[in-house]
C-alpha positions in Angstrom: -49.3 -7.2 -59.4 -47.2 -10.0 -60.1 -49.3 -12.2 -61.6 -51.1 -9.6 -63.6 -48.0 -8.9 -65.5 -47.2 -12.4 -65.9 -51.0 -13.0 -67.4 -49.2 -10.0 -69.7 -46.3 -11.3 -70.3 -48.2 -14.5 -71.9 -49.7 -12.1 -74.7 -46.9 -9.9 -75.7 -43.6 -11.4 -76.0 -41.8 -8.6 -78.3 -40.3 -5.3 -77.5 -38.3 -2.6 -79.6 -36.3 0.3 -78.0 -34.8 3.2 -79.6 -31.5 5.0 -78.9 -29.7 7.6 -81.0 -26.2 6.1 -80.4 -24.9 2.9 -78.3 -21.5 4.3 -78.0 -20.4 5.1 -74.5 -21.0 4.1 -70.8 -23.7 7.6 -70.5 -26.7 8.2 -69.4 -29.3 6.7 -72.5 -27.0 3.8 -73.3 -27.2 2.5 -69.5 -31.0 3.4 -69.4 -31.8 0.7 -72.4 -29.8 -1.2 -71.3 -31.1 -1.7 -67.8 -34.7 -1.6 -69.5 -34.1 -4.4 -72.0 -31.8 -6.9 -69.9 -35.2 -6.4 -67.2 -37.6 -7.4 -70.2 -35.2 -10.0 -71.4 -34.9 -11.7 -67.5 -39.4 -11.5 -68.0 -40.1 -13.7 -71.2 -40.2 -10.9 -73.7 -38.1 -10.9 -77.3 -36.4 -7.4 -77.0 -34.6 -5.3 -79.6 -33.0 -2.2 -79.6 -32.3 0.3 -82.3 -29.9 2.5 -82.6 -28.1 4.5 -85.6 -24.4 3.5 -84.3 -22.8 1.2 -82.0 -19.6 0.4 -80.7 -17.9 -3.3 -80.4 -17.3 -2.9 -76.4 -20.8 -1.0 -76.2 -22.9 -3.7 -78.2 -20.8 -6.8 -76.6 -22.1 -5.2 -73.4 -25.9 -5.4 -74.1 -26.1 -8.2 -76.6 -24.6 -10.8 -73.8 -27.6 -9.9 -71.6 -29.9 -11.8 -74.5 -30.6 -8.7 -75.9 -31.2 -7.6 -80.1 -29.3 -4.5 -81.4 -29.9 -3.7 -84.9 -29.8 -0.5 -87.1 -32.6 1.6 -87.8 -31.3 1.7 -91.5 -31.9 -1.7 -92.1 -35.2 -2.5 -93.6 -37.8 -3.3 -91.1 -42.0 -4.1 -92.1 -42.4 -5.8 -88.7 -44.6 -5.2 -86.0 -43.7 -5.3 -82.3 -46.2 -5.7 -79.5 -44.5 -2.9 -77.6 -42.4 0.0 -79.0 -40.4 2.2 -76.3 -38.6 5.0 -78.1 -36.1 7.1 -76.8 -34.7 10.3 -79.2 -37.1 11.2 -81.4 -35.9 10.9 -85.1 -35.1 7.3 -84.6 -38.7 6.2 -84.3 -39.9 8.6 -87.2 -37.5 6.7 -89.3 -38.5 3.4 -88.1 -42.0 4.1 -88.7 -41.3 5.6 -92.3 -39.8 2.0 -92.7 -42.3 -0.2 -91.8 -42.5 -0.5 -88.0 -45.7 -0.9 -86.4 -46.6 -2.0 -82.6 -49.5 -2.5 -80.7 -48.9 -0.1 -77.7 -46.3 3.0 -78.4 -44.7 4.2 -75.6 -42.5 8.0 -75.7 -39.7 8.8 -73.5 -38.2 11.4 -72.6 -34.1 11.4 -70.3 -33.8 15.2 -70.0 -35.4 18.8 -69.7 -32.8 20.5 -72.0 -31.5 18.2 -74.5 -33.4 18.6 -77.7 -32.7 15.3 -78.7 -34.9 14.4 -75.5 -38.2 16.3 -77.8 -41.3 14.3 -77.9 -42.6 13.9 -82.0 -45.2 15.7 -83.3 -47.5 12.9 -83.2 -47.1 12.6 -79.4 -50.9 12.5 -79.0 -51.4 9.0 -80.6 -49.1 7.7 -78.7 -50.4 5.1 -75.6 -47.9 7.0 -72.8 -45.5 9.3 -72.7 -42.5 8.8 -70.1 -40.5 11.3 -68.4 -37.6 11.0 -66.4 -38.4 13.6 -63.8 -41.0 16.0 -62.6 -38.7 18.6 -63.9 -38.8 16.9 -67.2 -42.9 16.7 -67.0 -43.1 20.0 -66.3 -40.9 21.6 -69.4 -42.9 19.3 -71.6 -45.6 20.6 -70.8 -44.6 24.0 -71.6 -44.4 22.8 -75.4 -48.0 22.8 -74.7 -48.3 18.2 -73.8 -51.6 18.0 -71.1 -49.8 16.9 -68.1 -52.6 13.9 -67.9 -50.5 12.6 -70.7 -47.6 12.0 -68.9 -46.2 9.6 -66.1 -42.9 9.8 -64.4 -40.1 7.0 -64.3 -37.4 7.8 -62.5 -33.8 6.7 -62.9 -34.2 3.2 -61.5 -32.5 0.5 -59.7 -31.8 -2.7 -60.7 -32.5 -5.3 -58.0 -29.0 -6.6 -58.5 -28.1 -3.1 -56.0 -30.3 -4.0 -53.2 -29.0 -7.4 -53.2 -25.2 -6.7 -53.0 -23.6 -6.7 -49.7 -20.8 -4.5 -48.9 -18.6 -4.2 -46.3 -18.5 -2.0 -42.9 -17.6 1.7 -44.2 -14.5 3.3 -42.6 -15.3 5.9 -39.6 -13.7 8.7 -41.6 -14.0 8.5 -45.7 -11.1 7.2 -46.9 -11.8 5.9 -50.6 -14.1 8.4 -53.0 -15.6 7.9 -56.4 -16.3 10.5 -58.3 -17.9 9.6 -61.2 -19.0 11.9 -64.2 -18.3 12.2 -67.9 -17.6 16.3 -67.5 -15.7 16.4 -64.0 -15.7 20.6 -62.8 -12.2 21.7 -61.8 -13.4 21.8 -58.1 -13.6 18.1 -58.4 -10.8 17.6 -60.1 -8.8 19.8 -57.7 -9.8 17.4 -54.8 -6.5 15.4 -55.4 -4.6 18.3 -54.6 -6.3 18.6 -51.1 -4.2 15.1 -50.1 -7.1 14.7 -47.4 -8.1 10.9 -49.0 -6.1 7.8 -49.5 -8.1 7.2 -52.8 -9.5 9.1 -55.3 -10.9 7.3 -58.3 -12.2 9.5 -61.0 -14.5 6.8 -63.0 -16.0 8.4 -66.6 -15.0 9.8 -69.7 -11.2 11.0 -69.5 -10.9 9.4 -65.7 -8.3 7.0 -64.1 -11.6 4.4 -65.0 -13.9 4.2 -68.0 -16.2 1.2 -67.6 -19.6 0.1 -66.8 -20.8 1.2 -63.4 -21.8 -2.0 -61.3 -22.3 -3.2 -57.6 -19.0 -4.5 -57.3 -17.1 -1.4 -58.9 -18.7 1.0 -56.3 -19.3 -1.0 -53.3 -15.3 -0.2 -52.6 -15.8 3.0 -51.8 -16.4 5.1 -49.1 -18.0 8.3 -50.7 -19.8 8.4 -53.7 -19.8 11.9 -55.5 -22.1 12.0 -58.6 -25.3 13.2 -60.1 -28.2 11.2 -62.1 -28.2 7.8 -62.3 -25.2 7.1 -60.1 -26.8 9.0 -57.1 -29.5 6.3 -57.2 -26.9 3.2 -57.4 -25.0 4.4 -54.7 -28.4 4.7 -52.4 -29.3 1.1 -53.5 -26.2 0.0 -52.4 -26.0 2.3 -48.9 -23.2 3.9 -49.5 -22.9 7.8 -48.5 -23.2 9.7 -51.8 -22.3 14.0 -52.9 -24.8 15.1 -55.1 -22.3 17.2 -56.8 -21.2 17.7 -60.4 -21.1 21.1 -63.3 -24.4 21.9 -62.4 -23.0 22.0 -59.3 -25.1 20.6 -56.1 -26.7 20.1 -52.7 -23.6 18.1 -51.4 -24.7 14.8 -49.1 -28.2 13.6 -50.0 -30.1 13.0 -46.5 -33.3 12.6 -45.2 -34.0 16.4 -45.3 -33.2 17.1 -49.2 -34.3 13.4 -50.5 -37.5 14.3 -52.4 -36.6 17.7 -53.4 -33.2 16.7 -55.1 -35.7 14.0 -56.8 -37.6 16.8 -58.6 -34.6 17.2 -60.6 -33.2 13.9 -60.8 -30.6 14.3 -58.3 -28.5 16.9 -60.7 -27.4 19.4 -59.2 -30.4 21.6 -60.6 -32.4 22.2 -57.7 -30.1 24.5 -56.2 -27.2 24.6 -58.9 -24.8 25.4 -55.9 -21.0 25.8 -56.5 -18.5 26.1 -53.8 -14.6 25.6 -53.8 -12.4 22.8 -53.7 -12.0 23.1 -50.3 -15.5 23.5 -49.6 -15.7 20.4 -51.3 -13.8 18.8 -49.1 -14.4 20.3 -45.8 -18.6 19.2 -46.3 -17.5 15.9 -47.0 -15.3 15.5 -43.9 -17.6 17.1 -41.8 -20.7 15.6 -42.9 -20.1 12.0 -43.4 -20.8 10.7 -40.1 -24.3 11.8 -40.9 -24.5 10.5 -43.9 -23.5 7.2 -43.3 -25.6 7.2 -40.3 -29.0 8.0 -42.9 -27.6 5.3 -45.6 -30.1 2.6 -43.9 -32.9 4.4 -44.3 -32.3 5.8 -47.6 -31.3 3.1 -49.0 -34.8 1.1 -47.4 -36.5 4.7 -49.3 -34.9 3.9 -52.4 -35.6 0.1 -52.6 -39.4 1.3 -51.9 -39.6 3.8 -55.1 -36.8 3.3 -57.5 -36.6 -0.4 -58.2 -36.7 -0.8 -61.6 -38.8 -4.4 -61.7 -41.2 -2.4 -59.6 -41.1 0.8 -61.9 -41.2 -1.5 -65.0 -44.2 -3.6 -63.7 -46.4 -0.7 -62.9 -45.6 0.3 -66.8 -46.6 -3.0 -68.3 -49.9 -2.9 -66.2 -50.5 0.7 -67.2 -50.1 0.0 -70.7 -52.8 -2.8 -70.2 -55.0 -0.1 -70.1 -54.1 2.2 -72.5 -55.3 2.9 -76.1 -53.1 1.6 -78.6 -51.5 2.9 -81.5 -52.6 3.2 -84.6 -50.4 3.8 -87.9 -53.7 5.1 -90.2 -53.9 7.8 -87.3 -50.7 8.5 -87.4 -50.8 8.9 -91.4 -54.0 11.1 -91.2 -52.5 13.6 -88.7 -51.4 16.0 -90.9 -48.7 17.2 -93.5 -45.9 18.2 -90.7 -45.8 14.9 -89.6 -44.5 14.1 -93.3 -42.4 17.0 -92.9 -40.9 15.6 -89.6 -40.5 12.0 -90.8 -38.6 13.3 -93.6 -36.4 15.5 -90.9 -35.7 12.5 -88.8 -34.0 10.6 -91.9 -32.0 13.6 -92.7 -31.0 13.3 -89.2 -29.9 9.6 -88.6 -28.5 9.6 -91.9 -26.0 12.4 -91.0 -25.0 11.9 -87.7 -25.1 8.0 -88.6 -22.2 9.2 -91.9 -20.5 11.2 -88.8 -20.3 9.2 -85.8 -19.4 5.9 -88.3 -16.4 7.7 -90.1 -15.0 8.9 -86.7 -15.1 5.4 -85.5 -13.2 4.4 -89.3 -10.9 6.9 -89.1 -9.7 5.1 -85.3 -9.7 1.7 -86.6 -8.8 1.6 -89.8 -6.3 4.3 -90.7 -3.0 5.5 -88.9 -4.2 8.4 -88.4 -6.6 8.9 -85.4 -8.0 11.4 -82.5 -7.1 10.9 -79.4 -8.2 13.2 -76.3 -7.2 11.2 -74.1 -3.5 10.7 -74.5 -0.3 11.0 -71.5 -0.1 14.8 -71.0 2.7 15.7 -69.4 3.8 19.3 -67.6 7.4 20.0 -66.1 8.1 22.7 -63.8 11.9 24.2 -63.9 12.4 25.5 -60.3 15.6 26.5 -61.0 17.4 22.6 -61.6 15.6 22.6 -65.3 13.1 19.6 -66.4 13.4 16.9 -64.5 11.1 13.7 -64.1 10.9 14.5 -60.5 8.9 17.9 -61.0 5.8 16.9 -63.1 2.6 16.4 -63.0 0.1 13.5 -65.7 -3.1 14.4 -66.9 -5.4 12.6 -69.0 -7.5 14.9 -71.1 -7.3 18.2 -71.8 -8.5 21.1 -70.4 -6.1 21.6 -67.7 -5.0 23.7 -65.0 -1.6 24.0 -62.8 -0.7 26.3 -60.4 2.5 27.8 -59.4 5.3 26.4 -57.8 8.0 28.6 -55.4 10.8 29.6 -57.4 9.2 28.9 -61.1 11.6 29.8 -64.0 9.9 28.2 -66.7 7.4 25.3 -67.6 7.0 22.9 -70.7 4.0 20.8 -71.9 4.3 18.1 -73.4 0.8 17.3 -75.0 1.4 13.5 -75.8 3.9 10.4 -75.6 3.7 9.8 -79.4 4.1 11.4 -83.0 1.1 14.0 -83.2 -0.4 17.3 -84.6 -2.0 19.2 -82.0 -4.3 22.1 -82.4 -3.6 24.8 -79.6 -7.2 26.7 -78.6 -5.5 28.4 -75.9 -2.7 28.9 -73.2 -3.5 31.0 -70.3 -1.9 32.8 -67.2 -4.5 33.9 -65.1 -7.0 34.0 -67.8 -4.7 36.1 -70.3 -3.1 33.9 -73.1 1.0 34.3 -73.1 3.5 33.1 -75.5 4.7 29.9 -76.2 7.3 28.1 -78.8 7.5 24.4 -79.8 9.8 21.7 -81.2 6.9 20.8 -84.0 8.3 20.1 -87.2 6.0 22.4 -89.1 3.1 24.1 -88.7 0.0 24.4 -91.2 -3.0 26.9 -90.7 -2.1 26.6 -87.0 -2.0 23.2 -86.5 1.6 22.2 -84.7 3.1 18.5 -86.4 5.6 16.8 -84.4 7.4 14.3 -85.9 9.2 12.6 -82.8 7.6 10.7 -79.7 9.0 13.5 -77.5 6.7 16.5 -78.6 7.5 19.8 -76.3 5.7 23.2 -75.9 7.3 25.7 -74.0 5.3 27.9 -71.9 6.7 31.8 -70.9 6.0 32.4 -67.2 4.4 35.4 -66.0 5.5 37.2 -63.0 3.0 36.7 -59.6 1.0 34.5 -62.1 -0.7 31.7 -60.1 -3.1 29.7 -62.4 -2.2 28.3 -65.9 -4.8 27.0 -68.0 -4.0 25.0 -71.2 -6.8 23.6 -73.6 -5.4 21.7 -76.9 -6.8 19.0 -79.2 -4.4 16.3 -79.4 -4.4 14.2 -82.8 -2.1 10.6 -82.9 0.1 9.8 -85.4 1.8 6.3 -86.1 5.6 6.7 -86.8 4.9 5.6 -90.9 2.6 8.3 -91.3 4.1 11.0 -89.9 7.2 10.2 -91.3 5.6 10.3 -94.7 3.6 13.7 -93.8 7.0 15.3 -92.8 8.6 13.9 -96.4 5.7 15.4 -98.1 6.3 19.0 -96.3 9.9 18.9 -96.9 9.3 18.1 -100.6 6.6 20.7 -100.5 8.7 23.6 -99.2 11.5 22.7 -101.5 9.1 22.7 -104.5 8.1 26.5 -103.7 11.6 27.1 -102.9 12.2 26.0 -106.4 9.3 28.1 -108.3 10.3 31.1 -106.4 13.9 31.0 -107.3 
C-alpha cells in the first residue's frame, strides 16, 4: 500500500480542507487538524479554510506546516484534492472560484445540521462518514449507501508510540474530559473516593489540546468520541460516559457495538447516579486494565489514522473526479443553495468575529468562566472557611446541617450579571443583591465584591443557580454607574 500512495503522492501535492470555525479544542477543529498535520508529514501542500479563527487555535495548526485561510478571501485556484467539512463553506468556496480534481464530502455527526451533505452530493468522488450511525441517517435523506465509506475517529501514530507508566492497582488519578460535563460527573468530586480528579474541556480545571503526554498521567479516562479512541491507543482504562450518557468501561464485550456510534454514549444512552458512577469504576477497573493490551493492539489494527488516511488516498485513485460544468448544470437549487451558504458564512462570520472584538478590544467583555463563589452561614455567618469555587455556571449545591442562609457571589470583579434562574428543589425562591442598579433585569455591580443573597427554604436539599456573568473593567463601570446616577437625577429633575 505504501508505495502506491507514495507513486500518489508524486502526482498530487495540494490539499484544501474546510471547517466552519477554528475556535476551540472540539471535535471538527481536532479532526483537521489531525488530517492536515498527516498530509503535511506525506509531501502534500495543505490548506484549510475556515470562516473564523482564533490566535491560540490557528498558532496550534499553522506550526504543524499547515495553511489556514478565509473562505472570504478571493480564491480562482484549483486544488488536486478538496476535503470539505460543513457544508456552506465549500458552496462558497466554489461560488468563488475553487476547483479540484477529486472532491471529497464529510460528514462528523448524525444530528448536527451543520454535518448535512450539499445538494450536489452526487458529483462528488466520496462521501465520508464518521460512523455507521452517521451512514445510516444519511441515507435516510435518501444518499445510496454505495456512496458512502466510513472513517472513524482516528489515531495518530504519535498514541501507539507513547509509553506510559505501570497503572496504579486501584484508580487513583481520573480524567474526565468533555466540553458539556453532566452533573453526575461533576458530582464525582464530592464522592472523595480519588486522589485526582481533573476535569479537562470547556469550563474545566484544564482547557488545552488533548495529547499523549496530557493523558498518559492518568489512571481512568472518562470520555466519549474522539477521546475514547486516544485513551485506547494509549492503553489506558477509559468510561464511555458523558450527557448522552453511556456503557461505562469499554471492553472486549461492548468494543464494536459502542463503535456503531462512535463511542457516544448513543448506543445505549444509559444514565445512572453519581454513585453509580463511581461504584462501576471501582469495581470494574481491574478488568479493564486487565483488557487495555488487547484493546489497545484492536485499536492500533483499525483506527490509525496513517492507515485510515492511506486507504482514502488509494480509494480516491479510483474514483471519478469532479467536475465544476456538472456541478453548474445540476439544476437551479444548487444556485439557490450556493446563495444560502454565503448568507450563512457571512453571518455567523459578522457574529463569531465581533464576539471575539468585543473580548479583545473593548473593556467590556463576556466571561462564563469567571471565580464563582458560594458561602454557606451555618450559624457563624460567611466565612472563607465554608465555601465552595466553581468555574462556570450552571451550578448546584446541596445542603449543609444547620443552614441559615447562603450568598453567591457570581464573580471576583466589576460585572453585570443576567440571573435566568435560582432554584430550591427545582422551584425558584427569592433573592436580593448589592448591584448598584438594575436595567430590564440585568444586575450591575460596581465593586469587585459582587453578592447575591439566597433565601433558604426549609428541608430544601438541592439549590440550582444558572446566571450569565458579563466583566467589567473598573473605568467602565465606573463610568456606566456615573451615567445611571446622572440618568436617574435627570428624570428626577423632569418629574419634579
Amino acid at each position: 500500500m505504501e508505495n502506491k500512495v507514495n507513486n500518489e503522492f508524486l502526482n498530487q501535492k495540494s490539499i484544501l480542507i474546510t471547517v466552519a470555525y477554528l475556535d476551540g479544542f472540539h471535535g471538527s477543529v481536532i479532526h483537521v487538524k489531525e488530517w492536515g498535520t498527516y498530509f503535511v508529514s506525506k509531501g502534500f501542500n495543505v490548506t484549510i479554510a475556515t470562516i473564523m479563527w482564533t490566535p491560540e487555535i490557528y498558532n496550534m495548526i499553522t506550526r504543524y506546516g499547515v495553511k489556514v485561510r478565509s473562505v472570504f478571501e478571493d480564491w480562482n485556484e484549483k486544488f488536486d484534492i478538496v476535503i470539505a467539512y460543513h457544508f456552506p463553506t465549500i458552496g462558497l468556496l466554489l461560488k468563488k472560484g475553487v476547483d479540484c480534481t477529486k472532491m471529497v464530502l464529510g460528514s462528523l455527526s448524525s444530528f448536527e445540521y451543520l454535518e448535512s451533505f450539499p445538494l450536489f452530493f452526487e458529483l462528488a468522488s466520496c462521501l465520508v462518514c464518521v460512523s455507521e450511525e452517521s451512514k445510516l441517517f444519511h441515507h435516510l435523506s435518501g444518499i445510496p449507501l454505495e456512496q458512502m465509506i466510513v472513517i472513524e475517529n482516528s489515531i495518530p501514530d504519535e498514541y501507539f508510540n507513547f509509553t506510559i507508566k505501570k497503572k496504579h492497582e486501584l484508580p487513583e488519578k481520573i480524567a474526565i474530559v468533555s466540553n458539556h460535563i453532566p452533573e453526575e460527573l461533576r458530582d464525582i468530586k464530592r464522592e472523595r473516593k480519588f486522589d485526582t480528579i481533573d476535569f479537562i474541556g470547556m469550563g474545566g480545571d484544564i482547557y488545552t489540546e488533548i495529547t499523549p503526554a496530557l493523558l498518559s498521567g492518568y489512571d481512568v479516562v472518562i470520555s466519549i468520541g474522539k477521546t475514547v479512541q486516544y485513551a485506547m491507543g494509549l492503553g489506558i482504562p477509559v468510561f464511555e460516559y458523558d450527557y448522552f450518557g453511556g456503557c461505562g468501561y469499554l471492553s472486549l464485550e461492548n468494543f464494536y457495538r459502542e463503535k456503531e456510534t462512535n463511542y457516544s454514549g448513543r448506543t445505549t444512552r444509559r444514565k445512572i447516579s453519581t454513585y453509580e458512577i463511581v461504584t462501576e469504576i471501582l469495581n470494574g477497573y481491574a478488568n479493564a486494565l486487565h483488557e487495555t493490551d488487547k484493546i489497545r493492539q484492536i485499536a492500533k489494527d483499525i483506527f490509525s489514522l496513517s492507515k485510515k488516511l492511506d486507504f482514502l488516498l488509494l480509494k480516491l485513485h479510483n474514483t471519478k473526479d469532479f467536475s465544476k460544468n456538472d456541478l453548474l448544470n445540476l439544476n437551479s437549487n444548487v444556485t439557490i443553495e450556493f446563495d444560502h451558504n454565503e448568507c450563512f458564512c457571512k453571518w455567523t462570520g459578522h457574529l463569531k468575529q465581533e464576539n471575539f472584538s468585543l473580548k479583545r478590544n473593548y473593556p467590556l467583555y463576556y466571561n462564563r468562566f469567571s471565580c464563582i463563589e458560594v458561602f454557606y452561614d451555618t450559624g457563624k455567618g460567611f466565612s472563607e472557611g465554608e465555601k465552595d469555587v466553581f468555574s462556570e455556571f450552571p451550578i448546584t449545591i446541596y445542603s449543609r446541617d444547620n443552614l441559615r442562609a447562603l450568598r453567591v457571589d457570581p464573580s471576583c470583579n466589576y460585572c453585570s450579571v443576567r440571573i435566568r434562574s435560582i432554584k430550591a428543589e427545582g422551584e425558584e425562591i427569592p433573592f436580593s443583591t448589592n448591584a448598584n442598579f438594575i436595567d430590564r433585569e440585568e444586575y450591575f455591580f460596581n465593586t469587585n465584591d459582587p453578592q447575591i443573597y439566597i433565601d433558604v427554604r426549609p428541608n430544601a436539599e438541592k439549590y440550582e443557580f444558572d446566571m450569565e456573568v458579563l466583566q467589567l473593567n473598573a473605568e467602565f463601570a465606573g463610568k456606566l454607574s456615573h451615567t445611571q446616577c446622572t440618568l436617574k437625577e435627570t428624570q428626577r429633575e423632569l418629574s419634579g
